[in-house]
C-alpha positions as CSV (number, residue, x, y, z in Angstrom):
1,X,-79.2,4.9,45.6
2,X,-76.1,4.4,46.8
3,X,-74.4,5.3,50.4
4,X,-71.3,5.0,52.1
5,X,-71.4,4.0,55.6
6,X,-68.3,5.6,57.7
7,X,-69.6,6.5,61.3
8,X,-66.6,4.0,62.4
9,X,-63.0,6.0,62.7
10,X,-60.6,3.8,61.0
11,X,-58.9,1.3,63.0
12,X,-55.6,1.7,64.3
13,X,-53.2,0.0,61.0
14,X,-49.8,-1.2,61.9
15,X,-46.8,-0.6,59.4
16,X,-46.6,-4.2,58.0
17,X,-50.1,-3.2,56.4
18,X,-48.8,-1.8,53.3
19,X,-46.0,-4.5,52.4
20,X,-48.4,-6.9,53.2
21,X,-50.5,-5.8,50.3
22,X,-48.4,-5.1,48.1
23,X,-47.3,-8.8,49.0
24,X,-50.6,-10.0,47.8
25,X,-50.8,-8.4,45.0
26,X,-48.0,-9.6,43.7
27,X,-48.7,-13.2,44.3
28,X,-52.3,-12.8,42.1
29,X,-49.5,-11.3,39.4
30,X,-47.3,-13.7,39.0
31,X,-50.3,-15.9,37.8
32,X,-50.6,-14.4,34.5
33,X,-46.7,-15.0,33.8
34,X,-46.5,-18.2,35.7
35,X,-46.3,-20.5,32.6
36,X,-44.0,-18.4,30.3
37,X,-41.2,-20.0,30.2
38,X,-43.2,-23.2,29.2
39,X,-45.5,-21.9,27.3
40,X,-44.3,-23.7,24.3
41,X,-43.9,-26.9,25.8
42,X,-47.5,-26.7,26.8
43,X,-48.9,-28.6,24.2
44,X,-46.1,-32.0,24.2
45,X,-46.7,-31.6,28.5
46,X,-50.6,-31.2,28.5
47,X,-50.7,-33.7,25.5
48,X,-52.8,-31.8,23.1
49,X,-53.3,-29.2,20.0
50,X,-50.9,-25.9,20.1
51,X,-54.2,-24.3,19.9
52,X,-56.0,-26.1,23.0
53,X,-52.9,-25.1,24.9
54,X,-53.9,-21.8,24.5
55,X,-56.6,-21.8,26.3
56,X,-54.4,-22.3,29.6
57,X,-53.7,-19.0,29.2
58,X,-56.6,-17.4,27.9
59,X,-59.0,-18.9,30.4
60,X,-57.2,-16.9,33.7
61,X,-56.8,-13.9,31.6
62,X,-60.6,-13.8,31.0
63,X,-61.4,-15.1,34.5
64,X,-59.1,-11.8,35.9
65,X,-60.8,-9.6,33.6
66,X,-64.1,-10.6,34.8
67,X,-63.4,-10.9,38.3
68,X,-62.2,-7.5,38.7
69,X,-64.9,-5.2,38.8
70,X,-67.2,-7.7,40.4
71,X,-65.1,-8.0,43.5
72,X,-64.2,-4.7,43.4
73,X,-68.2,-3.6,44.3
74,X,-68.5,-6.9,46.2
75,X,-65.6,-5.0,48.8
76,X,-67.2,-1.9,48.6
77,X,-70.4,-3.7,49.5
78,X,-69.0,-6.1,52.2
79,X,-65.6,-5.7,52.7
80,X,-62.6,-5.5,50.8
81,X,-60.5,-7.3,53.7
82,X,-63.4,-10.0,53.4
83,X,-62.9,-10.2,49.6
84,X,-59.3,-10.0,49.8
85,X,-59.0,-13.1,51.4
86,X,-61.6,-14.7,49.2
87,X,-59.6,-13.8,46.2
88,X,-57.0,-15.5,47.7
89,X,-58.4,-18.5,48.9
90,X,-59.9,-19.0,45.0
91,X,-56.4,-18.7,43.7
92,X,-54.8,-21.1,46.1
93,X,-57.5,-23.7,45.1
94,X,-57.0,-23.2,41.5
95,X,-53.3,-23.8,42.1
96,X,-53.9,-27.0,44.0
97,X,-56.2,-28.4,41.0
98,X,-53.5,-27.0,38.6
99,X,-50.8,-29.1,40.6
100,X,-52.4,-32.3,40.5
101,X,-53.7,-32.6,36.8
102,X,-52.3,-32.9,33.3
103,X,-55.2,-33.4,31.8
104,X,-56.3,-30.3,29.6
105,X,-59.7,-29.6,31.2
106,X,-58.9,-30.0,34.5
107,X,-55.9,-27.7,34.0
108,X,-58.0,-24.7,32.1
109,X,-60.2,-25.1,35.6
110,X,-57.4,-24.6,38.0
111,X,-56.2,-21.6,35.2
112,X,-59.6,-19.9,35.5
113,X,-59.8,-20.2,39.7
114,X,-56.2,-18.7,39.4
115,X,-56.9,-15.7,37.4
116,X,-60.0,-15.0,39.6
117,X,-57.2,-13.3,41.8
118,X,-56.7,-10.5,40.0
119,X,-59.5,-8.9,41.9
120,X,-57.6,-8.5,44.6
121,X,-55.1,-5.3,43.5
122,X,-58.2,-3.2,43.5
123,X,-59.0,-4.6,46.5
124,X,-55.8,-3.4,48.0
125,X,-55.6,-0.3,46.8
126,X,-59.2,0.2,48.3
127,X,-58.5,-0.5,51.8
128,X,-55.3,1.4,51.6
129,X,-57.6,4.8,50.5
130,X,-59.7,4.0,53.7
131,X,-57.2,3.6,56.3
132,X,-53.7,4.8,55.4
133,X,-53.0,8.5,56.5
134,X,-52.7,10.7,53.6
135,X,-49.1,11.4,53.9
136,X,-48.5,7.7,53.4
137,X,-51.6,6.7,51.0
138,X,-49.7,8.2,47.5
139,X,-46.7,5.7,47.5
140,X,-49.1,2.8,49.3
141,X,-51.4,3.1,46.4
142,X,-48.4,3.4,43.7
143,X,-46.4,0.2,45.0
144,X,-49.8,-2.1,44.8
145,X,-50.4,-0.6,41.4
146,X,-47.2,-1.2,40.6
147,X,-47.3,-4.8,41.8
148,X,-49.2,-6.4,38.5
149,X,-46.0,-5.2,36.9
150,X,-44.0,-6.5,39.9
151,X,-45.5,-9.4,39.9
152,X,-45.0,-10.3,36.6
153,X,-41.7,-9.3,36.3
154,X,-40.3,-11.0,39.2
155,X,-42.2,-14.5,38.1
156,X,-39.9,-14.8,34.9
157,X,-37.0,-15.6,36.3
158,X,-38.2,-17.7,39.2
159,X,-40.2,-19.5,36.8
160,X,-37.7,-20.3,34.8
161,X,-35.4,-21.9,37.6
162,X,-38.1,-23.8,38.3
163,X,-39.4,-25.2,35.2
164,X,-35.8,-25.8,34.0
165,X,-34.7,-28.2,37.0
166,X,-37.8,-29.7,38.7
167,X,-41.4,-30.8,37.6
168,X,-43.7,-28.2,35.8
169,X,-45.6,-28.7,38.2
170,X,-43.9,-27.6,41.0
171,X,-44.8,-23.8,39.8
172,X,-48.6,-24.7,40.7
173,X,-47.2,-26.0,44.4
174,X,-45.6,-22.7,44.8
175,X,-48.2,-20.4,43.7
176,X,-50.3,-22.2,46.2
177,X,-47.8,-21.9,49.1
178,X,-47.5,-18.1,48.4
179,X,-51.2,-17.8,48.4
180,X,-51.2,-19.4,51.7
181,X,-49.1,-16.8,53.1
182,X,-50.6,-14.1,51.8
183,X,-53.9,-15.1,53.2
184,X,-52.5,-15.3,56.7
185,X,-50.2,-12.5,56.6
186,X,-53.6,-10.6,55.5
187,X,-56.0,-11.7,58.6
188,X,-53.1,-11.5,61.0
189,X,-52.0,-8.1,60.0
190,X,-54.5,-6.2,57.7
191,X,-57.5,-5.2,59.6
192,X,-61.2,-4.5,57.8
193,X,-62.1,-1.7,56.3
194,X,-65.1,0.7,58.2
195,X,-66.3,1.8,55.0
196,X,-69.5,0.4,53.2
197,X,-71.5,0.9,50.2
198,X,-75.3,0.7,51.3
199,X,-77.3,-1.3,49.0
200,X,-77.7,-4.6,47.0
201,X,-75.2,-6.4,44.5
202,X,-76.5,-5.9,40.4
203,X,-76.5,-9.5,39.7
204,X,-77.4,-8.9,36.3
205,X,-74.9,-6.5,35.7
206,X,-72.5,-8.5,36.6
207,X,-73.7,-11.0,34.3
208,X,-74.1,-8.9,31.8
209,X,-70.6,-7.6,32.2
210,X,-69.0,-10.7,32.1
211,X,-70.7,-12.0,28.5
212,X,-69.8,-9.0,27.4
213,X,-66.1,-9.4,28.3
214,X,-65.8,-12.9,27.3
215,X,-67.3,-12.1,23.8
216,X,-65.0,-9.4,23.4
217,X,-62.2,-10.6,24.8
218,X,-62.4,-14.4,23.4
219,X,-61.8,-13.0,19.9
220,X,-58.8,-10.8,20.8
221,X,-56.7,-13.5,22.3
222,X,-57.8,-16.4,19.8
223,X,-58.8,-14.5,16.7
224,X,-54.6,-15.0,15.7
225,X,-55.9,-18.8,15.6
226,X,-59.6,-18.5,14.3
227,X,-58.7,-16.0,11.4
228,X,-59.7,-12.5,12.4
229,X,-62.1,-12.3,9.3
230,X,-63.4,-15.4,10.1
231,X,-67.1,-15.8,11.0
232,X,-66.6,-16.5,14.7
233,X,-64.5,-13.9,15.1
234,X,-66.8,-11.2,13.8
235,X,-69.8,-13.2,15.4
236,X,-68.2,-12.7,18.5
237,X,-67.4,-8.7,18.5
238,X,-70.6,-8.2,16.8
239,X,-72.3,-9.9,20.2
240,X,-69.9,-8.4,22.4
241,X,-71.0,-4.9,21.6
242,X,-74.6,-6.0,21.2
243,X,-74.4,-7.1,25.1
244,X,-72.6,-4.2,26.2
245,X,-74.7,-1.9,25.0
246,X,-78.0,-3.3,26.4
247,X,-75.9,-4.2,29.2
248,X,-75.2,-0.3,29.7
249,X,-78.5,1.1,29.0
250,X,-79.5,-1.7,31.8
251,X,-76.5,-0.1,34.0
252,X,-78.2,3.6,33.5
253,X,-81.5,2.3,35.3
254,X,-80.4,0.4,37.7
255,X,-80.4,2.5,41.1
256,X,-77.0,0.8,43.1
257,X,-75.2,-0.3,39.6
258,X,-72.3,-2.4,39.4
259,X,-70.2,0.0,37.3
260,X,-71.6,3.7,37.6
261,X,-71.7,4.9,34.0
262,X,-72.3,8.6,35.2
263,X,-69.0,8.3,36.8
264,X,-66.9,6.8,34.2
265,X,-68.2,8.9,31.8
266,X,-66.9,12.3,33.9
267,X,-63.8,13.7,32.2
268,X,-61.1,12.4,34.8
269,X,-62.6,8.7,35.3
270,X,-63.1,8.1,31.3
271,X,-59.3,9.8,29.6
272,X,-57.5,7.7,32.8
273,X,-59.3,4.7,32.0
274,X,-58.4,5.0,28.3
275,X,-55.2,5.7,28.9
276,X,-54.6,2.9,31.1
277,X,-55.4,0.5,28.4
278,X,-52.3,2.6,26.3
279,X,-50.1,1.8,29.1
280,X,-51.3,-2.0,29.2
281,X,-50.8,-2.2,25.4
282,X,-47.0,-1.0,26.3
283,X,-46.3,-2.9,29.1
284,X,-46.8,-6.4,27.8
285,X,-44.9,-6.1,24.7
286,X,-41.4,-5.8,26.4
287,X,-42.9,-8.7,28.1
288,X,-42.9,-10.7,25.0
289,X,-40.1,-9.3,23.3
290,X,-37.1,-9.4,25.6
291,X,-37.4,-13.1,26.4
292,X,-37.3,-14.3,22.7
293,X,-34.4,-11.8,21.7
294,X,-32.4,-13.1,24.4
295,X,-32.8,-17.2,24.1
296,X,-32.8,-17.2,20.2
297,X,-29.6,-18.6,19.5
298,X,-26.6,-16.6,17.8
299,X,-26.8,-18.5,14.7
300,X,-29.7,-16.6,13.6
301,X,-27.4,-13.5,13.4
302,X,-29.3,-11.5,15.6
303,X,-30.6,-13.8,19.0
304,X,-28.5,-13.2,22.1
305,X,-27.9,-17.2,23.3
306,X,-28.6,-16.8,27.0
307,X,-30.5,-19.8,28.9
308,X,-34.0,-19.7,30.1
309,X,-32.9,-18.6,33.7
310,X,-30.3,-15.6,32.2
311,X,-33.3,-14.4,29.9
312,X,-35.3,-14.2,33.1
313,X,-33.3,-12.5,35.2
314,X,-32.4,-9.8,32.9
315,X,-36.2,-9.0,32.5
316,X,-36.8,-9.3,36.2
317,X,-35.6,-4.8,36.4
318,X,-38.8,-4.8,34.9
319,X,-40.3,-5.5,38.1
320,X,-37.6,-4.4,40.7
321,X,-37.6,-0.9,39.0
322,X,-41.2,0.0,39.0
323,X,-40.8,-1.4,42.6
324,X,-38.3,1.4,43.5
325,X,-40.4,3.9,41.3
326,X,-43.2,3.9,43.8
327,X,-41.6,6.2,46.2
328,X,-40.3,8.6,43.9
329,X,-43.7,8.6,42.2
330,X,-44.9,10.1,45.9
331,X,-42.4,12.7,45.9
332,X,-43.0,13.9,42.3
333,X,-46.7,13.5,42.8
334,X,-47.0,15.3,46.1
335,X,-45.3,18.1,44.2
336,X,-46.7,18.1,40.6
337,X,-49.8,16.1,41.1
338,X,-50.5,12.7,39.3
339,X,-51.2,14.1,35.9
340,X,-47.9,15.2,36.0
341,X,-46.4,11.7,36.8
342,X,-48.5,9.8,34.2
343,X,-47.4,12.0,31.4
344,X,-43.8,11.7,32.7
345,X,-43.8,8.0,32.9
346,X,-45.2,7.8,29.3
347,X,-42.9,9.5,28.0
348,X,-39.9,7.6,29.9
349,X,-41.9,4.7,28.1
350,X,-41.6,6.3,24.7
351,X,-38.0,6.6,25.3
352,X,-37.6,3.5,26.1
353,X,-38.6,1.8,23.3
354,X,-37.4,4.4,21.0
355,X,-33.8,3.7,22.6
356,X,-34.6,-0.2,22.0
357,X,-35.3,-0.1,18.6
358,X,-31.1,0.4,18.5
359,X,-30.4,-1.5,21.8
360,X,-31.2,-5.2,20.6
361,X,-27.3,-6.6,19.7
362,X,-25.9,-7.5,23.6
363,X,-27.7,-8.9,26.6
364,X,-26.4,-5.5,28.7
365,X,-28.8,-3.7,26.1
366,X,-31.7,-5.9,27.5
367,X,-31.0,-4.5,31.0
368,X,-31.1,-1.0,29.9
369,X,-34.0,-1.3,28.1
370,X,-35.7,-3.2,31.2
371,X,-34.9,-0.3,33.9
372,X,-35.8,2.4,31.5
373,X,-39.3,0.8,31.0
374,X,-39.4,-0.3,34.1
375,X,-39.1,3.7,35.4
376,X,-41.8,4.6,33.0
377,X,-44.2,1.9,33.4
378,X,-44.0,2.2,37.2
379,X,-44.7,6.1,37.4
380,X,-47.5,5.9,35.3
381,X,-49.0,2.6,36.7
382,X,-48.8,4.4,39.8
383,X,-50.7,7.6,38.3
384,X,-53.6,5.5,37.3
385,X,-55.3,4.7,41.4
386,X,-54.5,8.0,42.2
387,X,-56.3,9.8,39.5
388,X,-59.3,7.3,39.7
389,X,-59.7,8.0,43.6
390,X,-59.7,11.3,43.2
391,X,-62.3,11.8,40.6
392,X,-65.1,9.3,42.6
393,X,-66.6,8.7,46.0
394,X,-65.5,6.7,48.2
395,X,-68.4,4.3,48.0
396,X,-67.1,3.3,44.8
397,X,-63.4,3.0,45.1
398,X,-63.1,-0.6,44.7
399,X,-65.6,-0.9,41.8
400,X,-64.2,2.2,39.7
401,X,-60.2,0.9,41.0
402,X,-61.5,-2.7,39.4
403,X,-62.9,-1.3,36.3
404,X,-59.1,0.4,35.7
405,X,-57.4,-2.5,36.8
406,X,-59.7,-4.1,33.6
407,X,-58.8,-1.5,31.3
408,X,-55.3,-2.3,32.1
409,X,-55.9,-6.0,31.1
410,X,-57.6,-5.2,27.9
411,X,-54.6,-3.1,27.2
412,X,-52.5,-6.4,27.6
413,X,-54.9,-8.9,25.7
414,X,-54.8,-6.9,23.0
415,X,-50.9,-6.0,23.1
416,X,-50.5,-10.0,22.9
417,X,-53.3,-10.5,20.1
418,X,-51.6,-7.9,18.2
419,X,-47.4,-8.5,18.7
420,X,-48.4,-12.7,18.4
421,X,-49.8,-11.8,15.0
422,X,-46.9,-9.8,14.2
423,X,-44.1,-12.1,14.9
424,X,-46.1,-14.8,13.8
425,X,-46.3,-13.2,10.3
426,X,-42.6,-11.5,10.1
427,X,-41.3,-15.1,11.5
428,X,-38.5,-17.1,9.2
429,X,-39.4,-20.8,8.6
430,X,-36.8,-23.3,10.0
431,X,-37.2,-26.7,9.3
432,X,-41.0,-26.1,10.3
433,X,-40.3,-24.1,13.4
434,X,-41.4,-20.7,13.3
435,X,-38.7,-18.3,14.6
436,X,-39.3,-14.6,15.3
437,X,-37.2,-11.9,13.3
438,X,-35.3,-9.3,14.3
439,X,-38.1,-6.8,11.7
440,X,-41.0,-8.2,14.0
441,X,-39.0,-7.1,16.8
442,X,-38.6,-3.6,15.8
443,X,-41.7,-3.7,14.2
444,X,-43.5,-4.5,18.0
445,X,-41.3,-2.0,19.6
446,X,-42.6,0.4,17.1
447,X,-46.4,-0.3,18.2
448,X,-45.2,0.1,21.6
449,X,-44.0,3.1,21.1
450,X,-47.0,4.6,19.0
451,X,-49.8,3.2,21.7
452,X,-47.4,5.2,24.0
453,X,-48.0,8.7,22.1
454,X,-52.3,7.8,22.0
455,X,-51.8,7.6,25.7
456,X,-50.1,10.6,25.8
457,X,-52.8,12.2,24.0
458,X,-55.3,11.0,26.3
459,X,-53.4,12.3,29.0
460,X,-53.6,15.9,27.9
461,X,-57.1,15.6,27.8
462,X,-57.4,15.0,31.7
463,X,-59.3,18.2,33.5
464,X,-56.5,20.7,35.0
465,X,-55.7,20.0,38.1
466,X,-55.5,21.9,41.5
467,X,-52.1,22.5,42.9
468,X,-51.1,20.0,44.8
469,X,-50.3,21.3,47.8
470,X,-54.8,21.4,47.5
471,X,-55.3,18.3,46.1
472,X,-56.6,16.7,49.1
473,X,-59.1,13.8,47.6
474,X,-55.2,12.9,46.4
475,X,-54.2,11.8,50.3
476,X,-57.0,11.6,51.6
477,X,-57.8,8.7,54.6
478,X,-61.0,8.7,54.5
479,X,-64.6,9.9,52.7
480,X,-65.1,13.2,55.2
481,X,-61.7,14.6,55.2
482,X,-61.5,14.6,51.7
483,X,-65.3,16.0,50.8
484,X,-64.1,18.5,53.4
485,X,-60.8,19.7,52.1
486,X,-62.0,19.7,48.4
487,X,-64.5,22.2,49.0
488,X,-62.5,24.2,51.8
489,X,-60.0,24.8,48.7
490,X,-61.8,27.0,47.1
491,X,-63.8,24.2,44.6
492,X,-67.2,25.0,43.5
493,X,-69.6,23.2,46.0
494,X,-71.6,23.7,49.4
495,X,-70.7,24.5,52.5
496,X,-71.4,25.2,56.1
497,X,-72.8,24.1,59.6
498,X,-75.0,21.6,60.7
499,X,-76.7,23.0,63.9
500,X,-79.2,21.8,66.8
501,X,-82.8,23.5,67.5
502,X,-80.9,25.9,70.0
503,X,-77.8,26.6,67.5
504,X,-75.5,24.2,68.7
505,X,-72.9,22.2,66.8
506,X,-73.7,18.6,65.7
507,X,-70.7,16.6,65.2
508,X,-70.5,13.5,62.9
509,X,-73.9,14.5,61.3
510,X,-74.2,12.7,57.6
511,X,-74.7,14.9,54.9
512,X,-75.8,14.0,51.3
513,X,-75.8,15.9,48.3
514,X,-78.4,14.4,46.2
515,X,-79.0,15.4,42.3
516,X,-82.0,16.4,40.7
517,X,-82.5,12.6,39.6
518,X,-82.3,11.5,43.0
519,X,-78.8,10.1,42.9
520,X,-76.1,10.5,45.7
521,X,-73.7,13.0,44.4
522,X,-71.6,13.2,47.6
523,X,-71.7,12.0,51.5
524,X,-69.5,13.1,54.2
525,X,-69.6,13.7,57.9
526,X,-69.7,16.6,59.8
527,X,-66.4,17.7,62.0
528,X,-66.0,18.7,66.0
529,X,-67.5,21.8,65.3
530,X,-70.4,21.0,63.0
531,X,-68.9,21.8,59.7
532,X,-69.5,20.0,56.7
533,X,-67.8,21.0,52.7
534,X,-69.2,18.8,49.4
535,X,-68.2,19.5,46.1
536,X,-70.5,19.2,43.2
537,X,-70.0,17.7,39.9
538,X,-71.8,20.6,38.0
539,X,-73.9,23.7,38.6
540,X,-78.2,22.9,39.3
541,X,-80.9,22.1,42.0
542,X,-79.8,19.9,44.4
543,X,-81.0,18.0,47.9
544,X,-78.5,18.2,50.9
545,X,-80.3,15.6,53.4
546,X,-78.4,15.8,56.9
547,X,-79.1,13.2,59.9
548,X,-77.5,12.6,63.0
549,X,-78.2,9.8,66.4
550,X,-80.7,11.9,68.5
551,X,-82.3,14.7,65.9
552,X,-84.6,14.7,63.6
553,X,-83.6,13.9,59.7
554,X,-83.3,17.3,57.4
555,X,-83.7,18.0,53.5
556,X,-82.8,21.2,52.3
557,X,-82.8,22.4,48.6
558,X,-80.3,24.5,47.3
559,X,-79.1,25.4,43.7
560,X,-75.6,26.2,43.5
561,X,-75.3,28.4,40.1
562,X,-71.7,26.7,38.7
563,X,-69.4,29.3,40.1
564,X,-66.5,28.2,41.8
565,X,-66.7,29.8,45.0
566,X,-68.7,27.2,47.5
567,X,-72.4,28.5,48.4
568,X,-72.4,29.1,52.0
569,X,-75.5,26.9,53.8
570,X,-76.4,26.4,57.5
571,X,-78.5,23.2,58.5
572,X,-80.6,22.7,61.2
573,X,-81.7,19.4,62.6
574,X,-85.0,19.5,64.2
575,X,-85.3,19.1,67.9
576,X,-87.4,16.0,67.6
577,X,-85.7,12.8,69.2
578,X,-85.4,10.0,66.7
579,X,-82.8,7.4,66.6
580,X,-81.5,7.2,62.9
C-alpha cells in the first residue's frame, strides 16, 4: 500500500521557482530536436550507413520514453527536486560524451544519457502541484507542459546557426552548458518538495516496462528501414505486447506499483492519456513538414528557398506561441475548466492544418501556420497536467504526470514512423536523391488533421466536470486542501471530525480511505478545527484509518451507498498515548 507523507507545510517558494522550471524543461526539450538541422549529414559526419545514423536519434527517444515514468515514481518516492537534478546531471554527461566523439557508438551513448532527461517535465510539474498556491499552479503547470513544445521549437533555429557556422559539435558543448545552469539555478532557487510516497520502488516493473517500450517502440521508429512486414518487425510488436501484458497482470499484484493500473484505467486518467498521444501525433508533424517546405529549393516548383537559419526561425512561433498560450490557458481554464481548453486547443489544431493544406506557396504562410498551431498545441498541452492531477492522488503525481508525458512521446514516434514513410514513398527521384513532394505534404497535413478529430473524440468522452469555480483538486497546493474542497463541494465521499476521548478537535490527524481490497483510496489531513473531506472513487465498504502524534490509531468502517451527497462521519481517537 501506498501513502503520502505531508505532515511538513510546504516551504516558503520564491517567484523565480516557476521560470526556473520551465527553464529546465526546456533544456531536456531541446534534446530531441538538437540534431535536425543535421540530421541528413549524420551519416557523411558520423562516417557510417544512413540507417546506423538513425539510431542517434532513436536511442534518446527510447531512453526519454523509458525514463519518464521511472523518475516520475522515483520523485514521488524520494524527491522530485532530488531527481530533478539527477535528470539533469545525466543529460549534461551525455552531452559531454556526445561532444568529444565521432565515433557512432560512443555518440548513440551520449544520445541515450541525453534523452534520459525527459524525466524531468513530470518532475517539474510535480513539485509545482506541491508547493505553488492554487491561484498560481494552472499557468505554472501549463508553461512546463508547454515547454517540450517550447523546447523544441526554440532549438531549430539556434541549431541551425550553430550547425551552419561552427563545428557540429559545438551543439553538444551548449546543451551541456545549459544543463549546467539549469542544475544550479534549480538547487539555488527551487526548494524540495515535503511530499512522499511511502513504500519501495517496483524494480521489476520498471523493468518490465522498459522491454516493453523498447519492443514496441524499436519497431515504430525503424520498421520504415526494416520493412514493416518484415519478420523483425512483427517479432518485435508480437513481444512487445506479450511483455506488456504479463508486465500488467504483474503491475495488478504488486502492492506499491510503479504505474497504478486502477488509476489509469479510471475514466479521466485513461481518455487524457489517449488523447495526449493524438496531440503528440499532431504536434510533430508540423515539425517535420515546415522545415523541408521551406529549404526545398524553387526549382522544384513548389519549395520556398530559404536557408537553414530562415527555415528555423520561421518555425521557432511554434515554440514562442505555446509559450504565451500558457497564461491565457489559466484564464480560460479558471473559467471553463480544462476539458474546455483541450477541446479548444484541438480544434485550433484542426484549423490549423486545415488552413495549411492551402497555405504552403510563401514563407509568410509558414508563420501563420506556425502561430495558429502553436495556439492549439499550447492550450491543449497545457490541458493534459491539469486533467491528470486532478483525477489522482497526490502520491502519484509524478508517476501518473510521467506516464502522460510517455503517451505524448508515443504520439510523436509514431507521427515520425508514419509522415517518414509517407514522404519517403510520395518523394520524386532526383539524380538519386530523394526529395519530398508537395502530395506528401498535404497528404501529412491531412493525418495531422484526422489524428486531431480521434483526439477530439477522446475528449468528449472525459467524465463532466464540476464547475470551475469548484474544481478545487484543479488549484490545489497541496494533498489536504484538495481532498478537503472536493468533498466540501458537494462530491460523493466522507466527511466529518476527527475528535479526542473528551470531544476535542485533533488537528493535522491523517486520515485514509482504504478499499475493500486493502488499497489506499485517499489520504488527507485534518484542518484547525478537526475536519477532514475524502472523496471516493465509487459507492461500497470502505476503512477510514485516522492517527495523529499523541492518540491512539483508529479504523472505522463505513459504506458510503454511491450517492452524491458526502456521508457525514465523526472519528474519535482513543485516549491512549502512543507516538505514531
Amino acid at each position: 500500500m501506498t501513502h503520502t507523507t505531508t505532515d511538513r507545510p510546504p516551504r516558503q517558494t520564491s517567484g523565480a521557482v516557476v521560470p526556473v522550471l520551465a527553464f529546465a524543461g526546456i533544456v531536456v526539450a531541446v534534446m530531441q530536436t538538437l540534431l535536425v538541422p543535421v540530421i541528413k549529414d549524420l551519416p557523411q559526419l558520423l562516417g557510417t550507413a544512413p540507417s546506423n545514423a538513425t539510431w542517434v536519434l532513436t536511442s534518446t527517444l527510447l531512453s526519454g520514453a523509458v525514463a519518464t515514468p521511472i523518475m516520475g515514481r522515483l520523485g514521488d518516492l524520494y524527491g522530485k527536486r532530488r531527481m530533478l537534478i539527477l535528470s539533469l546531471a545525466v543529460m549534461v554527461v551525455g552531452a559531454l560524451v556526445s561532444a568529444l566523439t565521432s565515433d557512432l557508438l560512443m555518440m548513440i551513448v551520449g544520445r541515450t544519457l541525453q534523452g534520459f532527461a525527459m524525466g524531468a517535465i513530470p518532475l517539474g510539474i510535480g513539485l509545482m502541484r506541491d508547493m505553488l498556491p492554487r491561484e498560481k499552479l494552472g499557468s505554472a503547470m501549463a508553461l512546463m507542459s508547454s515547454s517540450i513544445g517550447v523546447g523544441g521549437g526554440l532549438a531549430l533555429p539556434a541549431a541551425a546557426l550553430v550547425a551552419q557556422h561552427a563545428d557540429w559539435h559545438a551543439l553538444f558543448y551548449g546543451a551541456a552548458g545549459l544543463g549546467v545552469l539549469a542544475i544550479g539555478l534549480t538547487l539555488v532557487v527551487v526548494p524540495e518538495s515535503p511530499a512522499r510516497a511511502e513504500g519501495t520502488f517496483d524494480v521489476l516493473g520498471a523493468i518490465g516496462l522498459s522491454a516493453g517500450l523498447v519492443l514496441f517502440l524499436l519497431p515504430i521508429t525503424k520498421g520504415s528501414d526494416w520493412g514493416w512486414t518484415s519478420g523483425t518487425t512483427l517479432g518485435l510488436f508480437a513481444a512487445a505486447a506479450v511483455v506488456l501484458l504479463l508486465w500488467g497482470l504483474m503491475e495488478l499484484r504488486v502492492k506499491a506499483p510503479l504505474v497504478d493500473l486502477r488509476t489509469t484505467a479510471r475514466p479521466a486518467v485513461l481518455f487524457t492519456n489517449l488523447a495526449s498521444i493524438m496531440v503528440g501525433v499532431s504536434f510533430y508533424v508540423v515539425s517535420l513538414v515546415l522545415p523541408q517546405l521551406l529549404q526545398l529549393p524553387k526549382a522544384t516548383g513548389y519549395g520556398l528557398g530559404q536557408s537553414m537559419v530562415v527555415a528555423g526561425l520561421l518555425v521557432a512561433p511554434l515554440g514562442l506561441t505555446m509559450m504565451i498560450t500558457a497564461p491565457v490557458y489559466a484564464r480560460l481554464s479558471a473559467k471553463y475548466g480544462p476539458k474546455f481548453t483541450l477541446i479548444l486547443g484541438m480544434l485550433i489544431i484542426a484549423i490549423g492544418y486545415g488552413a495549411g493544406l492551402g497555405l504552403m506557396s510563401a514563407a509568410w504562410q509558414s508563420l501563420v501556420i506556425a502561430v495558429l498551431l502553436g495556439a492549439g498545441i499550447g492550450l491543449a498541452y497545457s490541458s493534459l497536467p491539469a486533467l491528470i492531477v486532478g483525477a489522482v492522488p497526490a502520491s502519484e503525481t509524478g508517476a501518473a504526470n510521467g506516464l502522460n508525458t510517455l503517451m505524448r512521446s508515443i504520439g510523436t514516434s509514431v507521427s515520425s514512423a508514419v509522415i517518414g514513410m509517407v514522404l519517403a514513398n510520395t518523394a520524386n527521384d532526383v539524380g538519386g536523391v530523394a526529395v519530398p513532394t508537395m502530395h506528401g505534404f498535404r497528404v501529412s497535413f491531412l493525418i495531422a488533421t484526422a489524428a486531431v478529430a480521434v483526439g477530439l473524440l477522446l475528449a468528449l468522452f472525459l467524465p463532466k466536470q464540476q464547475r470551475p469555480s469548484t474544481a478545487a483538486q484543479l488549484r490545489a497546493s497541496s494533498e489536504e486542501d484538495a481532498n478537503l474542497e472536493r468533498a466540501q463541494e458537494a462530491l460523493r465521499g466522507f466527511r466529518g471530525r476527527v475528535l479526542d476521548a473528551d470531544g476535542a478537535p485533533v488537528a493535522r490527524a491523517k486520515v485514509t480511505l482504504i478499499d475493500r481490497r486493502g488499497r489506499q483510496a485517499g489520504t488527507t489531513l485534518s484542518d484547525e478545527d478537526g475536519g477532514y473531506a475524502l472523496a471516493v472513487p465509487a459507492r461500497g465498504a470502505y476503512v477510514l484509518a485516522a492517527k495523529a502524534t499523541g492518540h491512539g490509531p483508529l479504523a472505522s468502517s463505513a459504506t458510503h451507498t454511491g450517492d452524491e451527497r458526502p456521508v457525514d462521519m465523526d472519528l474519535a481517537l482513543p485516549s491512549m498515548t502512543v507516538t505514531v
